[in-house]
C-alpha positions in Angstrom: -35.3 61.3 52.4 -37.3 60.9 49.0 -33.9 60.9 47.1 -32.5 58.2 49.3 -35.3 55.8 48.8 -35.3 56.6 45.1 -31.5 55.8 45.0 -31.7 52.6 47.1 -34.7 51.3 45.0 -32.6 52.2 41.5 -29.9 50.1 43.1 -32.6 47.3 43.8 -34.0 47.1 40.4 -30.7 47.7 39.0 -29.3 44.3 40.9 -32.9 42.2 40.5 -32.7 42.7 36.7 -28.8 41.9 36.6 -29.6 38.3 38.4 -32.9 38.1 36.0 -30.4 38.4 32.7 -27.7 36.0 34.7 -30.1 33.4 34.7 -31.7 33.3 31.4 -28.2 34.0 29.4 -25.4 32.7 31.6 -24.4 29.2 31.1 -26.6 26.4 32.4 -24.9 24.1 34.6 -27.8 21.2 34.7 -27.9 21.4 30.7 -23.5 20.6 30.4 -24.1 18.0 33.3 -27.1 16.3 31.5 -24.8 16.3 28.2 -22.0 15.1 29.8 -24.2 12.1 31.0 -25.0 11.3 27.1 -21.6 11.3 26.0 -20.6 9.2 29.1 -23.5 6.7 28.0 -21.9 6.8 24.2 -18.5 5.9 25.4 -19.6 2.9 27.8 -21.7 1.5 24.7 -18.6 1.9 22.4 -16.3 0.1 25.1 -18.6 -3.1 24.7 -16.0 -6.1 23.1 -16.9 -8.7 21.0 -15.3 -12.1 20.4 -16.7 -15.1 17.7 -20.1 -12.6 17.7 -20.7 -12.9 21.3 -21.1 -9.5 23.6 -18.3 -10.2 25.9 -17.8 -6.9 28.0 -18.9 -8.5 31.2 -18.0 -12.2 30.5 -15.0 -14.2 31.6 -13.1 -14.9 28.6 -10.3 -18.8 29.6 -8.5 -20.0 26.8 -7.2 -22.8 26.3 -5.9 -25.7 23.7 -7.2 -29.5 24.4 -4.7 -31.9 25.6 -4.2 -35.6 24.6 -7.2 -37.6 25.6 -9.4 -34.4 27.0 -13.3 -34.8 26.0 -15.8 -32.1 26.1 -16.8 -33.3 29.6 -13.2 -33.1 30.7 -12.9 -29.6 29.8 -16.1 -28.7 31.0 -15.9 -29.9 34.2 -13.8 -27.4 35.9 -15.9 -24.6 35.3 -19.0 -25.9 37.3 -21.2 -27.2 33.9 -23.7 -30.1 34.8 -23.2 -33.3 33.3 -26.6 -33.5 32.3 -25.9 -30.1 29.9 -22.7 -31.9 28.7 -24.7 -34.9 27.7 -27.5 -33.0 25.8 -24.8 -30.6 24.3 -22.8 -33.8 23.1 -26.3 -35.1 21.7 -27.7 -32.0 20.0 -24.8 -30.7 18.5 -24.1 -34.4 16.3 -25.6 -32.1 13.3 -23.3 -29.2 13.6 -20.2 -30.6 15.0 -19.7 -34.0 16.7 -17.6 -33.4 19.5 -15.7 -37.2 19.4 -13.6 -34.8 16.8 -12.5 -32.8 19.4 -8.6 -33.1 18.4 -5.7 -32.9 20.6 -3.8 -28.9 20.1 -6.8 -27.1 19.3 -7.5 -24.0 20.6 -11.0 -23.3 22.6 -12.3 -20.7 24.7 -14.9 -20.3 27.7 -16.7 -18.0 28.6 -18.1 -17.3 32.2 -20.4 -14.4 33.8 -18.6 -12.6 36.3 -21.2 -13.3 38.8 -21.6 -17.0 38.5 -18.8 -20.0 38.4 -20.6 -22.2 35.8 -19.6 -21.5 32.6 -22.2 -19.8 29.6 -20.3 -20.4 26.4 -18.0 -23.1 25.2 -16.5 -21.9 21.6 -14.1 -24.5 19.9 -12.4 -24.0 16.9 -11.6 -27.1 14.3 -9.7 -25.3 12.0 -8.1 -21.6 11.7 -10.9 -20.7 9.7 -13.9 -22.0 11.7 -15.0 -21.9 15.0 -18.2 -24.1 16.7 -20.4 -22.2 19.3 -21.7 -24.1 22.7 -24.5 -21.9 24.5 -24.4 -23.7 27.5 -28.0 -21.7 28.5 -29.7 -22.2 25.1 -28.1 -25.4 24.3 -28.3 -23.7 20.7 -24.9 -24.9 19.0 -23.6 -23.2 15.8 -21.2 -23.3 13.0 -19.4 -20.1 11.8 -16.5 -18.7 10.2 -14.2 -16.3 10.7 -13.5 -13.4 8.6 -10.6 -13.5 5.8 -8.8 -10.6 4.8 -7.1 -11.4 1.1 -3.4 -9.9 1.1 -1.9 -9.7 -2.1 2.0 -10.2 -2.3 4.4 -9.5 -5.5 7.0 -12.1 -5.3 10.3 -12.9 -7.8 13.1 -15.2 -7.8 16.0 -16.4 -9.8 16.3 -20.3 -9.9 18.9 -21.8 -8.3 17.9 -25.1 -8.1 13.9 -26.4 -9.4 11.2 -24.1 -9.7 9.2 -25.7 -5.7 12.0 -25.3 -3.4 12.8 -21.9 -5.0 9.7 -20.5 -4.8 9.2 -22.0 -1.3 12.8 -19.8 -0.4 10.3 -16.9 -1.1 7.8 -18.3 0.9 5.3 -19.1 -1.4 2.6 -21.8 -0.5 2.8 -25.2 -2.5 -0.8 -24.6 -4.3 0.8 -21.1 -5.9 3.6 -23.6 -6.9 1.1 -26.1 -8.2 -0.9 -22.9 -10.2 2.3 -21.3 -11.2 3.1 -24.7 -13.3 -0.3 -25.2 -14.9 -0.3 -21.8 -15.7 2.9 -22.8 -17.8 2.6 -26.5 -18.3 2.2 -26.2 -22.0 4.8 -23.5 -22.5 8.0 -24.5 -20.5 9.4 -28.2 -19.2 9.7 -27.4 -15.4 11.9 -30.5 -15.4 14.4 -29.0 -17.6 14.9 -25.6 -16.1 18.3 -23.9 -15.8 19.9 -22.0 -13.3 19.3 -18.3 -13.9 16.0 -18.8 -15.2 13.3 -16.1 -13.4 10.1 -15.9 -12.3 7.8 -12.9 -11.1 4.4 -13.8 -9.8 1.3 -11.6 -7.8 -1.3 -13.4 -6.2 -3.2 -13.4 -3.0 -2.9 -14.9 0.3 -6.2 -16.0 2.9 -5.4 -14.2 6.3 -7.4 -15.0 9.2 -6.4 -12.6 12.4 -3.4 -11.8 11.0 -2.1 -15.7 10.0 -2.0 -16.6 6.4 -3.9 -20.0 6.4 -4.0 -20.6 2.5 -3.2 -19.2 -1.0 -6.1 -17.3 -2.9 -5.5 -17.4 -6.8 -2.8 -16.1 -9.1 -3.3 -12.6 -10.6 -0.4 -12.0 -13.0 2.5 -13.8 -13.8 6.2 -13.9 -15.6 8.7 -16.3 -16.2 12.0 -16.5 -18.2 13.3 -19.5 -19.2 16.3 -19.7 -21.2 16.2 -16.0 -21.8 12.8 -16.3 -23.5 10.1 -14.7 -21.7 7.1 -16.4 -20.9 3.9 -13.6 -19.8 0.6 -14.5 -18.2 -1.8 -11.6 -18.6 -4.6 -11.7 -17.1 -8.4 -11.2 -19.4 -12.1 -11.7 -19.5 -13.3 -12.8 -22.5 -16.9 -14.8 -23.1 -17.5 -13.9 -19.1 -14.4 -16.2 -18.7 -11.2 -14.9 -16.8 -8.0 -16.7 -18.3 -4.2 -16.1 -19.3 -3.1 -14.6 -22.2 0.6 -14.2 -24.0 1.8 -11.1 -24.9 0.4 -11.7 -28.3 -3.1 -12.6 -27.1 -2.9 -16.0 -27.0 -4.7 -17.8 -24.3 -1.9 -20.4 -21.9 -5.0 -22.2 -20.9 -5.4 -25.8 -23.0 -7.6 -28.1 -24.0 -5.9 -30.4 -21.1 -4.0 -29.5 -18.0 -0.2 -30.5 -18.5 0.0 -33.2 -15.5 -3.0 -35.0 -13.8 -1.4 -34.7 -10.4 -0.3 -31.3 -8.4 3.2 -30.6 -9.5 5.6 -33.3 -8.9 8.2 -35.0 -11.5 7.9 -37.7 -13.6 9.3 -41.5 -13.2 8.7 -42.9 -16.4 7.6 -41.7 -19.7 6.2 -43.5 -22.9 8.6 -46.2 -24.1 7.8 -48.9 -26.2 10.8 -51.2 -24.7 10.8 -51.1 -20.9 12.0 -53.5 -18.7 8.5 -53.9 -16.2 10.0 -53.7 -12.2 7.1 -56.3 -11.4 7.3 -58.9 -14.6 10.5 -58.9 -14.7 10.7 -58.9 -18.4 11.0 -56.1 -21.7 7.1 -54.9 -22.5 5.9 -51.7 -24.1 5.2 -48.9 -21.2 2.5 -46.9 -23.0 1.6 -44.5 -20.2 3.6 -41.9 -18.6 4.1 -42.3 -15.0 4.0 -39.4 -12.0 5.4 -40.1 -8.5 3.7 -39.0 -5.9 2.4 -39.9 -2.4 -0.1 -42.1 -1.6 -3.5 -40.5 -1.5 -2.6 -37.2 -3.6 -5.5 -35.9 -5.6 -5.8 -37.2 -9.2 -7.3 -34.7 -11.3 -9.0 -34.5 -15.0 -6.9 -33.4 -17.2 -10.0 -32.2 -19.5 -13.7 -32.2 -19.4 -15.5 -35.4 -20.1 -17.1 -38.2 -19.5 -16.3 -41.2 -17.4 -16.5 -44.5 -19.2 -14.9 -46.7 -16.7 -14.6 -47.0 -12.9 -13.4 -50.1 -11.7 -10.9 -52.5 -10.6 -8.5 -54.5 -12.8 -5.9 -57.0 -11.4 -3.6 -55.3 -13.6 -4.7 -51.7 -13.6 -5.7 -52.0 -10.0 -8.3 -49.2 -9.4 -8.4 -47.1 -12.4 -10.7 -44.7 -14.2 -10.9 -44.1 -18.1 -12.8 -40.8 -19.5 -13.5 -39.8 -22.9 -13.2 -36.1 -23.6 -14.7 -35.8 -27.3 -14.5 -37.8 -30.4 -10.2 -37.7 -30.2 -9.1 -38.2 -26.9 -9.7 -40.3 -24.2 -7.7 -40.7 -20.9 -6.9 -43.3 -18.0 -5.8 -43.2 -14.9 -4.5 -46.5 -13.1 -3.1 -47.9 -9.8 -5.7 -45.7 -7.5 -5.6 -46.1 -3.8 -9.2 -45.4 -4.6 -11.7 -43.8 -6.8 -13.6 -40.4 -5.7 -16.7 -41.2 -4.1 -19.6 -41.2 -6.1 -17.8 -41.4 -9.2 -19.3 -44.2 -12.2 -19.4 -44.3 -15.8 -22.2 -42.1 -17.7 -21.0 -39.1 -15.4 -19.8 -35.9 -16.7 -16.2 -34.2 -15.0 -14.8 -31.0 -15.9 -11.1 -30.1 -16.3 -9.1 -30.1 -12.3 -11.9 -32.2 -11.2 -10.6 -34.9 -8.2 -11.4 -38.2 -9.9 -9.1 -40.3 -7.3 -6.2 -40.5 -5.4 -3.0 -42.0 -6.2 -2.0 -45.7 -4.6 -0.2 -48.8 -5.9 -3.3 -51.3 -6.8 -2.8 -53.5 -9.4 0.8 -54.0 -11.1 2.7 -51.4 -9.0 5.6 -51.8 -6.9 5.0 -48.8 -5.3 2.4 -45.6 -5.0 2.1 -43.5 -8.5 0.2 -42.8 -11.3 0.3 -44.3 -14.6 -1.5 -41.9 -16.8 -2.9 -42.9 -20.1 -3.7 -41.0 -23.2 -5.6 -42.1 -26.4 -5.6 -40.2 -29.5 -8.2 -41.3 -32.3 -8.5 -44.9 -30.2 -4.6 -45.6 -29.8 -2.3 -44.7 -26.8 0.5 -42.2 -28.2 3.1 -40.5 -26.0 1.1 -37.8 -23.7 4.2 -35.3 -23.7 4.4 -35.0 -27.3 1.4 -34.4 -28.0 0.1 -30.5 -29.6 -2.6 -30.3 -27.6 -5.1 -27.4 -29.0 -5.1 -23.9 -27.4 -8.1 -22.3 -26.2 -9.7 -19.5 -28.0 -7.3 -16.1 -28.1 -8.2 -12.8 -28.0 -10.8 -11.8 -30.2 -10.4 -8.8 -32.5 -13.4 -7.1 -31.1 -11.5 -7.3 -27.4 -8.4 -6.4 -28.9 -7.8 -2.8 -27.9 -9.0 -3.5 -24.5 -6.7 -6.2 -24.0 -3.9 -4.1 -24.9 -4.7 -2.0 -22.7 -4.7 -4.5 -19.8 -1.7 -5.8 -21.3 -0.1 -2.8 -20.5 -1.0 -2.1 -17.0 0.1 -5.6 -16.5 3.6 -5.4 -18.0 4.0 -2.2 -15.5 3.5 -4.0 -12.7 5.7 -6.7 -13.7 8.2 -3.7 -14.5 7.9 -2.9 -10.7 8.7 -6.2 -9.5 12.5 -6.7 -8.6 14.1 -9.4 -8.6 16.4 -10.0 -5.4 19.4 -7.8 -5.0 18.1 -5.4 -8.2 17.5 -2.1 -7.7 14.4 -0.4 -8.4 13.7 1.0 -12.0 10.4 2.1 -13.4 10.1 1.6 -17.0 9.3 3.9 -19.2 6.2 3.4 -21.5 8.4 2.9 -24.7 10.4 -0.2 -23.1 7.0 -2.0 -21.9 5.9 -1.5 -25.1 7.0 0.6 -27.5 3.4 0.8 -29.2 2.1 2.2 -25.5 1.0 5.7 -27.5 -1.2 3.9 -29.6 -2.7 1.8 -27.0 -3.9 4.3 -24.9 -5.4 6.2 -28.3 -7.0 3.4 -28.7 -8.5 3.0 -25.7 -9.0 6.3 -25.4 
C-alpha cells in the first residue's frame, strides 16, 4: 500500500515539475503577440504618404488643371468651402501668391478629410518647379518648391546642317545651345560651319518628378571644326571654374562673342551701306543681330554704364565703358532693364535690355556698337584679350584633369560609331608622366 502511494506521488511530482519547467522555458505566447503588435504599429507608421509636405494618409487627394475663366472661388466651390474663407484666402495670400494669376492649364490639387465634404487644402502649382499651399483651416498660405534631381547626359553629333537645329535633333535644350557657342564664340564662326564638323558635349539637366524642366550648366565639351579640334576642359583656378584648351589656355574672354543668346547676324560693320530707313549710302558702324522682340540683351564685359536713354535715332539704347580701351552700345531696345542708369556697375552676361526696333529700325534687332581707344572699329575683327591660362604652379594638376577629361570625351560616340576605349597613349601620349606627376 506504502509502495503504491510512493509511486503515485513520484508520478505527481514528476508531472508538477514537468508543467513548472514548461512554463518558465517554453515559448511565451503573450510576449510573440505583444511583438507582433509593435511591428504591426511600425508598418502602419511607414504606410503614412506624403504629397507637397502634407501627411496625406487619410486625406482625399482631387486633381485637377484650371479651365479658361475658372477663379479660386470657382474651384472651390464644389467641395463645400465658405465664401467667406475664399475671400480671406484671396486677401491674405496677396504676399505669397495672388491668385488673379491663377492661369488657365495649370495643374492643382485638393485635398479633403474623409469624414467631412469641405475641403482642408488647396495646393496650386504656377510652374513645374513650384507649388503654392492653401490651408483652408489655418488660412496659413505658403510658397515652396519642389525637389530637383540634376541628370547628367553625354551627348554628340555630326553637323548636318547649323550647329541649333543639330543639337536640338539630339534633344538638347536651347540654353546648352546658347552655352555651347559662348563656350566657343572666340574659337570657331558658328555661321561658317561645314557639314561633318562634330561636337561632343556633357552637361546637366533639372528634373522635377521625373520631367526635365531646364538645362543645368555645361561640364565638358568638344568640337571639331574643319578637322581641327577644339577642347573645353574644365578647371579651378583663383577659386574660379573656367574652360581651358588642351594647352591650358583659358576659352573664356575679356568679352562674350555676341550680346544676344545665339542667333545669326544681319549686318556687319561696313563703311558703305545703303540704310533700309534713309534710303541713301551711309557708313553702318555697328554689327547688327536679329532676333525677336524682347530677347535678353546682355553685357558683353564688365563695366560701367555711361548712358541710358532714348535717342530719336538710337531709339532706347545703353552705352557702357568696360576700362580705359573699350566701350560698348547697344541701340534700338524695346526697353532698358529696370533699374538700370549711368554710374552703375554690370558684370559680363548681365541683362541690360531687351531687343525692339526704337529709333531708326525697320524692324526688331540689335545694333551693337564697339569702341576701341574712343573710335567704333569692326567688333568681329577685333583680338579680344584671353583670360589668364593655367598657371605653372596648377600645371600638373591640370594635366591631370586634362586627362580624365579627354577619357570621357574618348567614351563618347558619335552616332552610328562603335564603342572604343582609348588607350592612355592615344589621349595623350605623355599620360605616364602625368600621372608621375601627380603622383
Amino acid at each position: 500500500m506504502n509502495k503504491r502511494w510512493i509511486v503515485a506521488a513520484s508520478v505527481l511530482l514528476t508531472l508538477v515539475a514537468a508543467a513548472f519547467f514548461q512554463y518558465f522555458t517554453g515559448p511565451k505566447t503573450p510576449e510573440i503577440e505583444t511583438e507582433n503588435s509593435e511591428e504591426l504599429a511600425v508598418e502602419e507608421v511607414s504606410q503614412d504618404v506624403f504629397l507637397y509636405g502634407i501627411n496625406v494618409t487619410d486625406l482625399n487627394i482631387v486633381e485637377g488643371t484650371v479651365s479658361k475663366n475658372q477663379t479660386l472661388a470657382s474651384i472651390l466651390a464644389p467641395f463645400n468651402v465658405p465664401y467667406q474663407i475664399i475671400d480671406e484666402i484671396a486677401k491674405k495670400s496677396k504676399e505669397v501668391f495672388d491668385v488673379r494669376g491663377i492661369a488657365t492649364n495649370k495643374k492643382f490639387t485638393v485635398l479633403t478629410p474623409s469624414d467631412s465634404a469641405q475641403a482642408q487644402f488647396f495646393i496650386y502649382e504656377p510652374n513645374p518647379a513650384e507649388y503654392v499651399v492653401f490651408n483652408l483651416d489655418s488660412l496659413n498660405i505658403y510658397k515652396a518648391e519642389k525637389p530637383v534631381e540634376y541628370i547628367q547626359r553625354e551627348v554628340s553629333g555630326i553637323i548636318e546642317s547649323n550647329l541649333s537645329s543639330d543639337m536640338g535633333k539630339q534633344n538638347i535644350s536651347y540654353d546648352i545651345v546658347d552655352q555651347f557657342a559662348d563656350l566657343y564664340g572666340w574659337s570657331v564662326d558658328f555661321g561658317a560651319l561645314q557639314k561633318g564638323d562634330k561636337f561632343k558635349v556633357v552637361f546637366e539637366e533639372k528634373m522635377i518628378d521625373g520631367n526635365v524642366i531646364g538645362a543645368g550648366d555645361i561640364k565638358l565639351a568638344y568640337f571639331e571644326h574643319r578637322g581641327e579640334p577644339f577642347h573645353a576642359i574644365p578647371f579651378v583656378q583663383n577659386g574660379e571654374m573656367n574652360f581651358f584648351d588642351q594647352e591650358g589656355n583659358s576659352l573664356k574672354k575679356a568679352f562674350l562673342r555676341d550680346p544676344v543668346k545665339y542667333t545669326r547676324i544681319s549686318s556687319r560693320y561696313n563703311l558703305r551701306r545703303f540704310h533700309p530707313v534713309q534710303k541713301r549710302y551711309k557708313a553702318h558702324l555697328g554689327t547688327d543681330y536679329a532676333a525677336a522682340k524682347g530677347t535678353e540683351i546682355r553685357s558683353v564685359g564688365d563695366g560701367v554704364v555711361t548712358d541710358a536713354r532714348y535717342t530719336s535715332a538710337n531709339g532706347n539704347y545703353v552705352k557702357i565703358k568696360h576700362n580705359g580701351t573699350y566701350t560698348t552700345q547697344y541701340l534700338h531696345m524695346s526697353k532698358i532693364a529696370s533699374g538700370l542708369k549711368p554710374g552703375q556697375s554690370v558684370k559680363q552676361g548681365q541683362v541690360i535690355g531687351y531687343v525692339g526696333s526704337t529709333g531708326l529700325a525697320t524692324g526688331p534687332h540689335l545694333c551693337f556698337r564697339f569702341w576701341k581707344h574712343g573710335k567704333q572699329v569692326d567688333w568681329l575683327r577685333e583680338k579680344i584679350p584671353p583670360s589668364e591660362p593655367i598657371l605653372a604652379a596648377n600645371r600638373a594638376a591640370f594635366d591631370s584633369k586634362k586627362y580624365e577629361s579627354l577619357q570621357v570625351l574618348a567614351n563618347i560616340n558619335y552616332p552610328g560609331e562603335a564603342k572604343k576605349l582609348l588607350a592612355d597613349k592615344e589621349v595623350n601620349p605623355n599620360a605616364a608622366t602625368i600621372k608621375a606627376k601627380v603622383d
